[in-house]
mmCIF file of the N, C-alpha and C atoms, coordinates in Angstrom:
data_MODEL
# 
_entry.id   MODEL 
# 
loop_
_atom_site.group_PDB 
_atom_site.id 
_atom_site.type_symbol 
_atom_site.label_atom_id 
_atom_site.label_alt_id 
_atom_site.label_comp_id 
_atom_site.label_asym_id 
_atom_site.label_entity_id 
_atom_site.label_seq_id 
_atom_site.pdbx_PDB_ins_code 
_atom_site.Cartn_x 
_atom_site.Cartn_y 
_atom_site.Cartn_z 
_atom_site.occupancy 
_atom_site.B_iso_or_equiv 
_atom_site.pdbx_formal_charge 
_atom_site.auth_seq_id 
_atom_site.auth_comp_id 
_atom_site.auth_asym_id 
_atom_site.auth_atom_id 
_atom_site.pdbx_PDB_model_num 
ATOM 1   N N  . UNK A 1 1  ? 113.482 136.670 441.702 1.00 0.00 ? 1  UNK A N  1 
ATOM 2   C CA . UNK A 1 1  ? 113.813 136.313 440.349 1.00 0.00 ? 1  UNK A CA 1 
ATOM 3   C C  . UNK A 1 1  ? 115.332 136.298 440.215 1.00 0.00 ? 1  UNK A C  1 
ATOM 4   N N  . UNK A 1 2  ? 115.628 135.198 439.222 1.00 0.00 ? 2  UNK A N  1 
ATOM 5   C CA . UNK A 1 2  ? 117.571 135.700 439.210 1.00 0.00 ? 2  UNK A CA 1 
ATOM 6   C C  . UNK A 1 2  ? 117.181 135.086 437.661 1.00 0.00 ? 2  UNK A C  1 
ATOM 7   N N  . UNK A 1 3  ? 118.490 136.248 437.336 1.00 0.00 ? 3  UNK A N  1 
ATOM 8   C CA . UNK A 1 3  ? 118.617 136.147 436.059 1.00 0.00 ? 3  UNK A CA 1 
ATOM 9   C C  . UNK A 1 3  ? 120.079 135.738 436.395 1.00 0.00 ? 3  UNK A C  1 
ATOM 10  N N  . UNK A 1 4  ? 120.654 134.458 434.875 1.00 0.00 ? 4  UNK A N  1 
ATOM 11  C CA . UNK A 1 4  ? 121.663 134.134 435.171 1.00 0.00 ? 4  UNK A CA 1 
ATOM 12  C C  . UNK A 1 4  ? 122.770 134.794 433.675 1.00 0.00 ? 4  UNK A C  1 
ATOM 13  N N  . UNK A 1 5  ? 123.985 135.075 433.872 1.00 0.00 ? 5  UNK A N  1 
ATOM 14  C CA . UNK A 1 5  ? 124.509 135.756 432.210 1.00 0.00 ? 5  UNK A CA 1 
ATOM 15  C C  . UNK A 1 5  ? 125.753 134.628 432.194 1.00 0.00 ? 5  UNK A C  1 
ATOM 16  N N  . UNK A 1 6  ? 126.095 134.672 430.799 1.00 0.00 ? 6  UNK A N  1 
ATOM 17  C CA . UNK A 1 6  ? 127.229 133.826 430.637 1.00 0.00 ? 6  UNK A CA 1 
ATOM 18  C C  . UNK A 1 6  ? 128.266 134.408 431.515 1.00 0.00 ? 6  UNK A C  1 
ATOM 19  N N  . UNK A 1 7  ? 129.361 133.220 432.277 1.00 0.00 ? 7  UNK A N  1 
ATOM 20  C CA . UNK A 1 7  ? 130.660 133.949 432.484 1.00 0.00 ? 7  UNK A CA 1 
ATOM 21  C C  . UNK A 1 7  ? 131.836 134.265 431.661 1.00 0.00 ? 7  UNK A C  1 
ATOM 22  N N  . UNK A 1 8  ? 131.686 133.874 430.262 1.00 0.00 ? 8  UNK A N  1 
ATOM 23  C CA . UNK A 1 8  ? 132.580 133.669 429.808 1.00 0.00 ? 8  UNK A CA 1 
ATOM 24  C C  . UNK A 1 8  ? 132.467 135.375 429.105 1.00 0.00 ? 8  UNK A C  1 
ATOM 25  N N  . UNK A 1 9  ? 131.291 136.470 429.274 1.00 0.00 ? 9  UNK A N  1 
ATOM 26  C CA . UNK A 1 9  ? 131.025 137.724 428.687 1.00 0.00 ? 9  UNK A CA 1 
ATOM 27  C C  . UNK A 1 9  ? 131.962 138.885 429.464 1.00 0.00 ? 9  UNK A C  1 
ATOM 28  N N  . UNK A 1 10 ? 133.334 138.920 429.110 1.00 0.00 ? 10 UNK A N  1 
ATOM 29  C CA . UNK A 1 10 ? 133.593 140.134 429.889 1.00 0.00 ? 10 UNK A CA 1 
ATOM 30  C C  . UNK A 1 10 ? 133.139 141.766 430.193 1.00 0.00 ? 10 UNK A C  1 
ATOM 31  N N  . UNK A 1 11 ? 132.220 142.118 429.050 1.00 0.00 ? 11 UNK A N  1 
ATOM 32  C CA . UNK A 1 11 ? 131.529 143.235 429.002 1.00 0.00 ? 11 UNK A CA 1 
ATOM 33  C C  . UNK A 1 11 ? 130.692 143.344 430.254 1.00 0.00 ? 11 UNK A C  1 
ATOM 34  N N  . UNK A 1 12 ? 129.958 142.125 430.550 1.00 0.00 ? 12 UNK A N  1 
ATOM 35  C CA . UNK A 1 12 ? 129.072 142.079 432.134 1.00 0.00 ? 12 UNK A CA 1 
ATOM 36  C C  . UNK A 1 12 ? 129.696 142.254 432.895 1.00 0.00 ? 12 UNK A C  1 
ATOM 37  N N  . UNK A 1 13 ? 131.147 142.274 432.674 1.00 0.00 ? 13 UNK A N  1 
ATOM 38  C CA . UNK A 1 13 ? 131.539 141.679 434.196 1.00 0.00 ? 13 UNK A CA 1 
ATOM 39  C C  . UNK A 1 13 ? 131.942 143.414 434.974 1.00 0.00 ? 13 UNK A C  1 
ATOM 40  N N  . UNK A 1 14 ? 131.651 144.087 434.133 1.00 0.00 ? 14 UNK A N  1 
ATOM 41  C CA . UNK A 1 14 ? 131.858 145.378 434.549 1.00 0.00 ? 14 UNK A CA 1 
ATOM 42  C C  . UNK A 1 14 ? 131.181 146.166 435.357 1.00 0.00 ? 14 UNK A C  1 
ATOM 43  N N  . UNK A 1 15 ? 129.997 145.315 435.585 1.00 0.00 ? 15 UNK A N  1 
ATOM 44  C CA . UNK A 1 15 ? 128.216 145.790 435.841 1.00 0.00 ? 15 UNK A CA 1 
ATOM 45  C C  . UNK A 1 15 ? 128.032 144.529 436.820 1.00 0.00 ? 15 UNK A C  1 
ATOM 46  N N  . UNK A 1 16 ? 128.047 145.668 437.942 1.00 0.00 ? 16 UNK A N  1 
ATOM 47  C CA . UNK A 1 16 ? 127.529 145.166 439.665 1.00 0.00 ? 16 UNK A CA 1 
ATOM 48  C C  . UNK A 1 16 ? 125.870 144.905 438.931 1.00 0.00 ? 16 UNK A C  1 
ATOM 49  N N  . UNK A 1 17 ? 125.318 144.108 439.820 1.00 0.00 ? 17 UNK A N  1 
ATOM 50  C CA . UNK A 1 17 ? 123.883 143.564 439.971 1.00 0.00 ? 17 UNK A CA 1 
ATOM 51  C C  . UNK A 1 17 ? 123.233 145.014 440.127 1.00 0.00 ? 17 UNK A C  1 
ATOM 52  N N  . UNK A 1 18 ? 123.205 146.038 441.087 1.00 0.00 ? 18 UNK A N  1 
ATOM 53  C CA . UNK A 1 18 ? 122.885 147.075 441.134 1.00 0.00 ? 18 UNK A CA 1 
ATOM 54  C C  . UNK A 1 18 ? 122.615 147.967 439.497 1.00 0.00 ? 18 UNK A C  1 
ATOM 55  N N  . UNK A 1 19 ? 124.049 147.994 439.203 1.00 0.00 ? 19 UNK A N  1 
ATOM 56  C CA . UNK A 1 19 ? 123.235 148.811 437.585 1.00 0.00 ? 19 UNK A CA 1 
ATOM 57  C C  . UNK A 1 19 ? 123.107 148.104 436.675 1.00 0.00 ? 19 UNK A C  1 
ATOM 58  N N  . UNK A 1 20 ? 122.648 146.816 436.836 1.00 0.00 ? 20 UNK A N  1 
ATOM 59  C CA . UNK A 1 20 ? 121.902 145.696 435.827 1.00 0.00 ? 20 UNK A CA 1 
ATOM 60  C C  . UNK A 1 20 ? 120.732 146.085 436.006 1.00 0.00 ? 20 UNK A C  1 
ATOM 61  N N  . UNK A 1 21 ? 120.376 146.215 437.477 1.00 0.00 ? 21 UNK A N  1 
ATOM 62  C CA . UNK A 1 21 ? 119.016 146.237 437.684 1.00 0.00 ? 21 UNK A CA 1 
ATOM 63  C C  . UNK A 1 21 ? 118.854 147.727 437.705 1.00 0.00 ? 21 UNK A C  1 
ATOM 64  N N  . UNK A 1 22 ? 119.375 148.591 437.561 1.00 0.00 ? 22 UNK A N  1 
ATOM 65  C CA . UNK A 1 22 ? 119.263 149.884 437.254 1.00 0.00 ? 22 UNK A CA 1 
ATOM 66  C C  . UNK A 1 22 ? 119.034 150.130 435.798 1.00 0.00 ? 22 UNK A C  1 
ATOM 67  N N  . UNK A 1 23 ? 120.211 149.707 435.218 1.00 0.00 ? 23 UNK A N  1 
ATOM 68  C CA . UNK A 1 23 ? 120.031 149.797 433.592 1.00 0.00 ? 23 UNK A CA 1 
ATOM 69  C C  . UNK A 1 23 ? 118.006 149.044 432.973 1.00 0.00 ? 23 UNK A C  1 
ATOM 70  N N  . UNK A 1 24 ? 117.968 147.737 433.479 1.00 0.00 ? 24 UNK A N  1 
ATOM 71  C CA . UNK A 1 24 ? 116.878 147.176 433.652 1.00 0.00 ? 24 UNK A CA 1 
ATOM 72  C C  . UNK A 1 24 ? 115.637 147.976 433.616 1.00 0.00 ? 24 UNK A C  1 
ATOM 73  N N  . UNK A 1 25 ? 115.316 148.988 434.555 1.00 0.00 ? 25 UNK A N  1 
ATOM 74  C CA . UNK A 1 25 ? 114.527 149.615 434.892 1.00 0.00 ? 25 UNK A CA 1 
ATOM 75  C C  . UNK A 1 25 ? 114.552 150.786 433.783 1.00 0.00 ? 25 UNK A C  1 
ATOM 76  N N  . UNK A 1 26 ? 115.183 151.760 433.719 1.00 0.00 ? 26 UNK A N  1 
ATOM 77  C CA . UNK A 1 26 ? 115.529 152.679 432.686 1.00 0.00 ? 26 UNK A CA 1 
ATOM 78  C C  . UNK A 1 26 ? 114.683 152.111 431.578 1.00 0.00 ? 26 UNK A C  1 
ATOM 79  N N  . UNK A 1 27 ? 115.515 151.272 430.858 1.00 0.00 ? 27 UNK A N  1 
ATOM 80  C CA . UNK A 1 27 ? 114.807 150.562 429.478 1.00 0.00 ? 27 UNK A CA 1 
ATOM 81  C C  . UNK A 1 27 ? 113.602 149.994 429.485 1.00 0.00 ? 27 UNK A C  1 
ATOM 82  N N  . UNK A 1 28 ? 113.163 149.167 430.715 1.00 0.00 ? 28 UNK A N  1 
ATOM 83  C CA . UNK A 1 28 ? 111.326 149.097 430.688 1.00 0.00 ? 28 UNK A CA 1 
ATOM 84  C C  . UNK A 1 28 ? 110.966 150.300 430.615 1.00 0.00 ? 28 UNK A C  1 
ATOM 85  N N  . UNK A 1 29 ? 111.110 151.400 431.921 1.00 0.00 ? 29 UNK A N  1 
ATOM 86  C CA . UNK A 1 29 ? 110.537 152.626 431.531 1.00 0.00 ? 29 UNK A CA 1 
ATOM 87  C C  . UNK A 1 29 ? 110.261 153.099 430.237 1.00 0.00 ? 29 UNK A C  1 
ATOM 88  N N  . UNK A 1 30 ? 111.901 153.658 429.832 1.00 0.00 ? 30 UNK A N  1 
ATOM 89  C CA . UNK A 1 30 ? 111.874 154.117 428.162 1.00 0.00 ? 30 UNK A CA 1 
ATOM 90  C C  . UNK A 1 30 ? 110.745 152.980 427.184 1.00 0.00 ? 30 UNK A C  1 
ATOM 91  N N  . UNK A 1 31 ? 110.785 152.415 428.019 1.00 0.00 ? 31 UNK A N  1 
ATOM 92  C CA . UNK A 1 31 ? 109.666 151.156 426.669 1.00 0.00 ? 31 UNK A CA 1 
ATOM 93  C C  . UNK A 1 31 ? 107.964 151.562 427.364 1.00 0.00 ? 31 UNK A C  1 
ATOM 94  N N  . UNK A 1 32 ? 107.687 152.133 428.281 1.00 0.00 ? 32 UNK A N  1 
ATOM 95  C CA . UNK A 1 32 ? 106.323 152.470 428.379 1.00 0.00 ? 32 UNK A CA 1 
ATOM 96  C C  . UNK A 1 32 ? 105.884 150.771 429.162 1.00 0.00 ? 32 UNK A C  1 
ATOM 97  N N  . UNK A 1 33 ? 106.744 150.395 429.518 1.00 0.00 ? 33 UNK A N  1 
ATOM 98  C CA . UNK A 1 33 ? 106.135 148.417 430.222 1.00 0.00 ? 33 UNK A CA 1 
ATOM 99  C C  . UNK A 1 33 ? 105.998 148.644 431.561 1.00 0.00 ? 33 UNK A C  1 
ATOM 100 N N  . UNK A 1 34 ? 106.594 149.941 432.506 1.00 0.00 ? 34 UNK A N  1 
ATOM 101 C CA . UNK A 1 34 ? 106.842 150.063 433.776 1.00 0.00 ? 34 UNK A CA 1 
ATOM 102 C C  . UNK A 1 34 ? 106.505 151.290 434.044 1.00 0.00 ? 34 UNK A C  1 
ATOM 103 N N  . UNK A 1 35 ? 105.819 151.803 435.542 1.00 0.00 ? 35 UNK A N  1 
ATOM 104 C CA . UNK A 1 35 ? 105.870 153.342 435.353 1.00 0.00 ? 35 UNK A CA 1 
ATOM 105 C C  . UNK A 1 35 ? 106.885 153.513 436.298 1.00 0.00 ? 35 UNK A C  1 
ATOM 106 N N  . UNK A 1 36 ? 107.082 154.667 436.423 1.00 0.00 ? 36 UNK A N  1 
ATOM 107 C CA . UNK A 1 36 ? 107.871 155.527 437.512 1.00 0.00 ? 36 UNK A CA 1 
ATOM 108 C C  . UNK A 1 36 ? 108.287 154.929 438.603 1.00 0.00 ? 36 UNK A C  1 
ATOM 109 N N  . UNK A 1 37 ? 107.338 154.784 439.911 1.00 0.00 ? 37 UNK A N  1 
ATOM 110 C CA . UNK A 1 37 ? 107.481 154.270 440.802 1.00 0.00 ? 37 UNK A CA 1 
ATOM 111 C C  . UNK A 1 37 ? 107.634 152.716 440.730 1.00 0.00 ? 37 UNK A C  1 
ATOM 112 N N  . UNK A 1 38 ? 107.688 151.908 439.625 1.00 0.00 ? 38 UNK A N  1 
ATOM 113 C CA . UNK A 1 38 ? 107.601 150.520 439.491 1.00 0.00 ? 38 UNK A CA 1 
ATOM 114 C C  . UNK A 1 38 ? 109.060 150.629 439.234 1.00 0.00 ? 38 UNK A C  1 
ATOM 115 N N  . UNK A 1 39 ? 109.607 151.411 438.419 1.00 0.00 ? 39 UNK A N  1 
ATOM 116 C CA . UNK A 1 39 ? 110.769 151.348 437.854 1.00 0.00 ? 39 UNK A CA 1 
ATOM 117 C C  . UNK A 1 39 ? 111.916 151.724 439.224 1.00 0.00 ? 39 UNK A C  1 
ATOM 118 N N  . UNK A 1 40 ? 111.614 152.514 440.053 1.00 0.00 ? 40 UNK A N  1 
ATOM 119 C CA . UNK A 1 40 ? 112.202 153.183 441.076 1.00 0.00 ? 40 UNK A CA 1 
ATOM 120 C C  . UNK A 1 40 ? 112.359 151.631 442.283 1.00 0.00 ? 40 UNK A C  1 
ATOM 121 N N  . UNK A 1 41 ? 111.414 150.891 441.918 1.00 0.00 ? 41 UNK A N  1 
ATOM 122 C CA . UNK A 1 41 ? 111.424 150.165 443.086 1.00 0.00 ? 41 UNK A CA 1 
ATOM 123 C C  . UNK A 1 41 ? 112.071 148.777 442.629 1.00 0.00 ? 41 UNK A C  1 
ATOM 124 N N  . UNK A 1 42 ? 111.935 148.956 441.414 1.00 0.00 ? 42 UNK A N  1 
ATOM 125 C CA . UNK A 1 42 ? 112.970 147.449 440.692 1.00 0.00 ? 42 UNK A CA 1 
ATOM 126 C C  . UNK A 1 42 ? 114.483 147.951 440.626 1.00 0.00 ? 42 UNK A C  1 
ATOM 127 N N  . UNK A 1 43 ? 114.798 148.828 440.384 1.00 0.00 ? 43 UNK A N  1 
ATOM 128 C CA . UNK A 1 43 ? 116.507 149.521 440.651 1.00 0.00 ? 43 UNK A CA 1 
ATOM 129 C C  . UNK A 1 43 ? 116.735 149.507 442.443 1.00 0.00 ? 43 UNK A C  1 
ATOM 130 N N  . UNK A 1 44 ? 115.945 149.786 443.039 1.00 0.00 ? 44 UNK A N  1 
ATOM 131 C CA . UNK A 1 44 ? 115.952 149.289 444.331 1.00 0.00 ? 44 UNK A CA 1 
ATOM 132 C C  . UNK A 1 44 ? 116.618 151.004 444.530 1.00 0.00 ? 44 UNK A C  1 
ATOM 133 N N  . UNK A 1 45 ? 115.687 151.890 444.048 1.00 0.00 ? 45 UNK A N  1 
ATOM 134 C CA . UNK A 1 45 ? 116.292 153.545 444.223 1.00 0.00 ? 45 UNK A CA 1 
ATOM 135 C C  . UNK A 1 45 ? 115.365 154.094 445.185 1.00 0.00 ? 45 UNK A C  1 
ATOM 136 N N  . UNK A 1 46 ? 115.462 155.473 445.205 1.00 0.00 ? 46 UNK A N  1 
ATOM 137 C CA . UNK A 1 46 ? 114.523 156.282 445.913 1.00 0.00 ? 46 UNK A CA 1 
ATOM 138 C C  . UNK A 1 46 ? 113.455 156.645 444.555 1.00 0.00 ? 46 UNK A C  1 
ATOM 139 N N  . UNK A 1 47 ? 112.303 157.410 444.303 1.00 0.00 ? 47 UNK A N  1 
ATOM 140 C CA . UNK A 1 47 ? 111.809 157.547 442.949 1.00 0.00 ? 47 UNK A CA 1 
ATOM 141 C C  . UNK A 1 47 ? 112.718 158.848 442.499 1.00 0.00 ? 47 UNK A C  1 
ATOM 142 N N  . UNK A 1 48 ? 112.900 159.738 443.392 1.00 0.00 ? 48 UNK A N  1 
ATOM 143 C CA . UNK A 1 48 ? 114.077 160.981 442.910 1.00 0.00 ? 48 UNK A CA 1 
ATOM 144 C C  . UNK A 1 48 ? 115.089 160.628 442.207 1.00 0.00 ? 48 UNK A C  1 
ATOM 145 N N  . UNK A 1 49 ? 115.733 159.527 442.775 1.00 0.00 ? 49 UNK A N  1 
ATOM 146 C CA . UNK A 1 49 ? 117.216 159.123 442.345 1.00 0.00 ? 49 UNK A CA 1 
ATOM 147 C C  . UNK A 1 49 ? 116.942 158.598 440.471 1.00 0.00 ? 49 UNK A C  1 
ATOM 148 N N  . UNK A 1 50 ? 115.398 157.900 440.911 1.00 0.00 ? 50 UNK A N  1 
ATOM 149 C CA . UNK A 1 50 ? 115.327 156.915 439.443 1.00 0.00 ? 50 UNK A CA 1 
ATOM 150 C C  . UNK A 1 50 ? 115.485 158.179 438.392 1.00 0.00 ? 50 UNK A C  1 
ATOM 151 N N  . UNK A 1 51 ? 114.344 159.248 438.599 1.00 0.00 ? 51 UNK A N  1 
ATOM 152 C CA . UNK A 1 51 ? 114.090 160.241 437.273 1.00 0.00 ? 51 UNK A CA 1 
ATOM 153 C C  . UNK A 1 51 ? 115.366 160.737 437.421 1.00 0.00 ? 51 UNK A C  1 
ATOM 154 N N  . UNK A 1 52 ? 116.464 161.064 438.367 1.00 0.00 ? 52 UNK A N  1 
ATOM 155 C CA . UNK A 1 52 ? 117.739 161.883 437.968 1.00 0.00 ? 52 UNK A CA 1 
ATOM 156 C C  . UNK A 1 52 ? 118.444 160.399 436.909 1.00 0.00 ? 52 UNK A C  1 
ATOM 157 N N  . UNK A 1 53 ? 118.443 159.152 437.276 1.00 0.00 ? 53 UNK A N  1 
ATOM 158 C CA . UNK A 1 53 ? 118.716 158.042 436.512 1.00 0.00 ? 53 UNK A CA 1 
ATOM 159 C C  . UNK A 1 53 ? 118.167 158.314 434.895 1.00 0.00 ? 53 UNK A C  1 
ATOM 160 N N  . UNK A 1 54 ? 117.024 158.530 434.648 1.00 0.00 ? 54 UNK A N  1 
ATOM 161 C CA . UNK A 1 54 ? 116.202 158.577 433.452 1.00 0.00 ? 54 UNK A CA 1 
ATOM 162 C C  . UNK A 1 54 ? 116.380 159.919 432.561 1.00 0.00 ? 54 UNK A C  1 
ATOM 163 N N  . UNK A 1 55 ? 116.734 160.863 433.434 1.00 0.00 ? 55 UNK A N  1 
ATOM 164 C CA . UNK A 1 55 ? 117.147 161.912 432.987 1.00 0.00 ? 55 UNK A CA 1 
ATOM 165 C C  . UNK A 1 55 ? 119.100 162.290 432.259 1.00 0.00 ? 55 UNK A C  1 
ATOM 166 N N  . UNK A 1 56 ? 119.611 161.313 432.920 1.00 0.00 ? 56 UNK A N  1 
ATOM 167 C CA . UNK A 1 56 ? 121.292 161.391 432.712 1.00 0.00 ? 56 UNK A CA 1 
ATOM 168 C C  . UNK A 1 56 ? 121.162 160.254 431.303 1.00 0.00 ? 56 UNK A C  1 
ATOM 169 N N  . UNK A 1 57 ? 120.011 159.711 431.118 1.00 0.00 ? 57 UNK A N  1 
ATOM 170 C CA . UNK A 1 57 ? 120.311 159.090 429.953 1.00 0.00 ? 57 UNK A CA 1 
ATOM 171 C C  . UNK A 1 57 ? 119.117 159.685 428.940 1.00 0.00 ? 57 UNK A C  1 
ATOM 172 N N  . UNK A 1 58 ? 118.822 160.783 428.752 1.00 0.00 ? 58 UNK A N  1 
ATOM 173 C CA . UNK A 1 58 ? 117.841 161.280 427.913 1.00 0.00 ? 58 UNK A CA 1 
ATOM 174 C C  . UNK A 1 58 ? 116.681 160.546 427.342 1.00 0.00 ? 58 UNK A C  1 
ATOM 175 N N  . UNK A 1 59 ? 116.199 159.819 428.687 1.00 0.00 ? 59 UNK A N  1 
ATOM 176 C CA . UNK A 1 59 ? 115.050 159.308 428.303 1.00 0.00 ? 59 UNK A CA 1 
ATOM 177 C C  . UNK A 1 59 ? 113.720 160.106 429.054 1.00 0.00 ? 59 UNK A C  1 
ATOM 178 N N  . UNK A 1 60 ? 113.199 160.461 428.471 1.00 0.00 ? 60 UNK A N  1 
ATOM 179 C CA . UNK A 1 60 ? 111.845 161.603 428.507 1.00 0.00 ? 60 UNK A CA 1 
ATOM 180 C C  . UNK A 1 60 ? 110.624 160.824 429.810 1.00 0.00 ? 60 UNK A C  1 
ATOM 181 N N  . UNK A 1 61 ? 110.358 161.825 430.454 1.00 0.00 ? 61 UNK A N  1 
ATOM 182 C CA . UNK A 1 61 ? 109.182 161.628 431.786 1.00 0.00 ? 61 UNK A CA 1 
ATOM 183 C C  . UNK A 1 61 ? 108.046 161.414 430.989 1.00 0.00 ? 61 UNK A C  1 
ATOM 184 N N  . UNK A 1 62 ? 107.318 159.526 431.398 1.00 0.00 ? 62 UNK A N  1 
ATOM 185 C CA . UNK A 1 62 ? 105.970 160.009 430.543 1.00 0.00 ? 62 UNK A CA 1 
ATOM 186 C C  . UNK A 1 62 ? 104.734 160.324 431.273 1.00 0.00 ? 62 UNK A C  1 
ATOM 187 N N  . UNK A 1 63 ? 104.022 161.842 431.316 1.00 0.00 ? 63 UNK A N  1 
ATOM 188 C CA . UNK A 1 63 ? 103.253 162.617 431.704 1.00 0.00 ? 63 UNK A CA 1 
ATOM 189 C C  . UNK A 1 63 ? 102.566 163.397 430.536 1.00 0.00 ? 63 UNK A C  1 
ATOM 190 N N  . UNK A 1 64 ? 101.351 162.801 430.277 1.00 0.00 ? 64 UNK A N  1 
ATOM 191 C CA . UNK A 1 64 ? 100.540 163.130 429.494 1.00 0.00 ? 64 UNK A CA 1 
ATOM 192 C C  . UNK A 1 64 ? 99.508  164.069 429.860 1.00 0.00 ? 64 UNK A C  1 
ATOM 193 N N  . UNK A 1 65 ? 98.860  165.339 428.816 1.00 0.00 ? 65 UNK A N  1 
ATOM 194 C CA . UNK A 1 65 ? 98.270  166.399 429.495 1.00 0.00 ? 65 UNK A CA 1 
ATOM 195 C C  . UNK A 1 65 ? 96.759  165.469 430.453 1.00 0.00 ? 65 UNK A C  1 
ATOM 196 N N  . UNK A 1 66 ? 96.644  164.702 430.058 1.00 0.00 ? 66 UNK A N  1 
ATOM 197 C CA . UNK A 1 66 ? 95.467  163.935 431.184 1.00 0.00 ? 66 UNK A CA 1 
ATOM 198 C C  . UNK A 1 66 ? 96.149  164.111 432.806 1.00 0.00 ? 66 UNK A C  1 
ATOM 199 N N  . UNK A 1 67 ? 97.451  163.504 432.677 1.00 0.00 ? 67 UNK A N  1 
ATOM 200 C CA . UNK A 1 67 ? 98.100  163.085 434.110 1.00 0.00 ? 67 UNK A CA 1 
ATOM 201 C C  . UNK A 1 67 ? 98.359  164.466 434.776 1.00 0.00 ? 67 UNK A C  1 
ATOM 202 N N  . UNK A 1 68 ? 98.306  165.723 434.207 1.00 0.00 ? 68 UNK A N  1 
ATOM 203 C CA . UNK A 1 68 ? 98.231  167.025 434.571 1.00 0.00 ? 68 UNK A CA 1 
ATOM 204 C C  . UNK A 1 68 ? 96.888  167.576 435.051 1.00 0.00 ? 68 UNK A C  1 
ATOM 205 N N  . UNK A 1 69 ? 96.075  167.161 434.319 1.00 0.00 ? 69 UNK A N  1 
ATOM 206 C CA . UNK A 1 69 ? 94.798  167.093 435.085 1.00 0.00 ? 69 UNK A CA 1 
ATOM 207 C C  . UNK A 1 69 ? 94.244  166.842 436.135 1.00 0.00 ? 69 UNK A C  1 
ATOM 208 N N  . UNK A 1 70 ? 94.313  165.359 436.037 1.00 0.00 ? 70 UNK A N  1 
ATOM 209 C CA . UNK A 1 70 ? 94.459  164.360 437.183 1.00 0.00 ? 70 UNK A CA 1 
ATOM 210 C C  . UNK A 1 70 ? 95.404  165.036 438.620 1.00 0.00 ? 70 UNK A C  1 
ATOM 211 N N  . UNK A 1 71 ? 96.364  165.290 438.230 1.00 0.00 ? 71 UNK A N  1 
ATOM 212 C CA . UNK A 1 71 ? 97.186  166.329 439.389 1.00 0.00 ? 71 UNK A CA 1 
ATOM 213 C C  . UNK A 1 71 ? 96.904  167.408 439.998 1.00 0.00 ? 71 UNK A C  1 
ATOM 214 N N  . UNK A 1 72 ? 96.025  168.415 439.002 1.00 0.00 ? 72 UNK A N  1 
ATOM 215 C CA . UNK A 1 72 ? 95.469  169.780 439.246 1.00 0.00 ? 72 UNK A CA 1 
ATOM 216 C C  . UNK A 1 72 ? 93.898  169.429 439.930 1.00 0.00 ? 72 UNK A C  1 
ATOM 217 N N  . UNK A 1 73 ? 92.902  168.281 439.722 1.00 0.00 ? 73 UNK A N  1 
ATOM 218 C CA . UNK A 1 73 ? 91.824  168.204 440.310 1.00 0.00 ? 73 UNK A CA 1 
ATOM 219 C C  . UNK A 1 73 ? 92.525  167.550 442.392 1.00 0.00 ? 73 UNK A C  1 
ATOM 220 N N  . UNK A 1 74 ? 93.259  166.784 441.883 1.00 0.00 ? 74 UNK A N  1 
ATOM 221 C CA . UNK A 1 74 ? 94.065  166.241 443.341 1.00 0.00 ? 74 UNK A CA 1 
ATOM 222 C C  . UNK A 1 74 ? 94.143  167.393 444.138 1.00 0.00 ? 74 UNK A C  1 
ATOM 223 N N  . UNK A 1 75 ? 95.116  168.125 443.522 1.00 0.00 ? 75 UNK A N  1 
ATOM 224 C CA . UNK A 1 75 ? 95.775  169.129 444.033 1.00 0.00 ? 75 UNK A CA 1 
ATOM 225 C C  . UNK A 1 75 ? 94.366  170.268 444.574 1.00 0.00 ? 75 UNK A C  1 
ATOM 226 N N  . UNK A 1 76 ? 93.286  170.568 443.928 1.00 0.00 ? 76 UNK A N  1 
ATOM 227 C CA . UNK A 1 76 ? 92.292  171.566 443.959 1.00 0.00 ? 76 UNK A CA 1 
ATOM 228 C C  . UNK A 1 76 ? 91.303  170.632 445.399 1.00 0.00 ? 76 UNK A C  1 
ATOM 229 N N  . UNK A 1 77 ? 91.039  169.168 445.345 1.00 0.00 ? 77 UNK A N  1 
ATOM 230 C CA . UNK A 1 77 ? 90.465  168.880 446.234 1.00 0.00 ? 77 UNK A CA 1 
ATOM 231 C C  . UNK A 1 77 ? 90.976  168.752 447.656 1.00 0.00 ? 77 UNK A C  1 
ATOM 232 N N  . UNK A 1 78 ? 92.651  168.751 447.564 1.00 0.00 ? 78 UNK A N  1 
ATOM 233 C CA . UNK A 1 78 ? 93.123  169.130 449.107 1.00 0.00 ? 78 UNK A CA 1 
ATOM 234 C C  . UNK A 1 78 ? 92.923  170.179 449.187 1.00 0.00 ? 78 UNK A C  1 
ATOM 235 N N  . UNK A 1 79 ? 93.886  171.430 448.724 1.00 0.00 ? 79 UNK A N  1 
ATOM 236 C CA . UNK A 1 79 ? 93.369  172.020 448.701 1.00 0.00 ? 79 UNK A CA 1 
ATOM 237 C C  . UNK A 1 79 ? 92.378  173.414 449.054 1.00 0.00 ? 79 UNK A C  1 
ATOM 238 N N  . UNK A 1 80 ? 91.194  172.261 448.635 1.00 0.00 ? 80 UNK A N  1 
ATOM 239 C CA . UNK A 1 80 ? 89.518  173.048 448.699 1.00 0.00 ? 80 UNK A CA 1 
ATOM 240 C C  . UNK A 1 80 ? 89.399  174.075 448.294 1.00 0.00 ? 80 UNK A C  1 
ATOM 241 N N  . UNK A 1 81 ? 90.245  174.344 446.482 1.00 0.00 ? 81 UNK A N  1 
ATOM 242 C CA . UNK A 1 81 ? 90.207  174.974 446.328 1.00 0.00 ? 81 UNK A CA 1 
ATOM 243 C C  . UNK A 1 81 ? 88.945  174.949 445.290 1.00 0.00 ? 81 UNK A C  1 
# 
């Protein structure tokens, strides 16, 4: 995909392709359109790097008490517990 921006915007011109597509990711996240690892892999990060990314801009991990569940039955069937 390429996205193309005016040249005539000097504000862009400050912002490597890297934290376009970083910034990019962040804001789907924060919008609930992308999860975690989708977002980690469109910034072209590690998934660690993304949440320290998501975290330096106070946008909140979304993990709902279901997805804790879901983690604790995972976690109980390796496990064997």
């Amino acid at each position: 995909m390429t996205i193309t921006f005016p040249d005539d915007d000097g504000a862009l011109l400050k912002f490597t392709a890297d934290d376009l597509r970083l910034e990019l990711a962040c804001a789907l996240y924060a919008r609930h359109r992308i999860t975690l690892s989708q977002g980690a892999r469109l910034a072209g990060i590690e998934r660690m790097v993304f949440q320290e990314a998501l975290c330096d801009r106070d946008i909140d991990m979304h993990y709902s008490s279901d997805d804790l569940k879901t983690d604790l039955a995972s976690l109980e069937a390796v496990l064997g517990a």
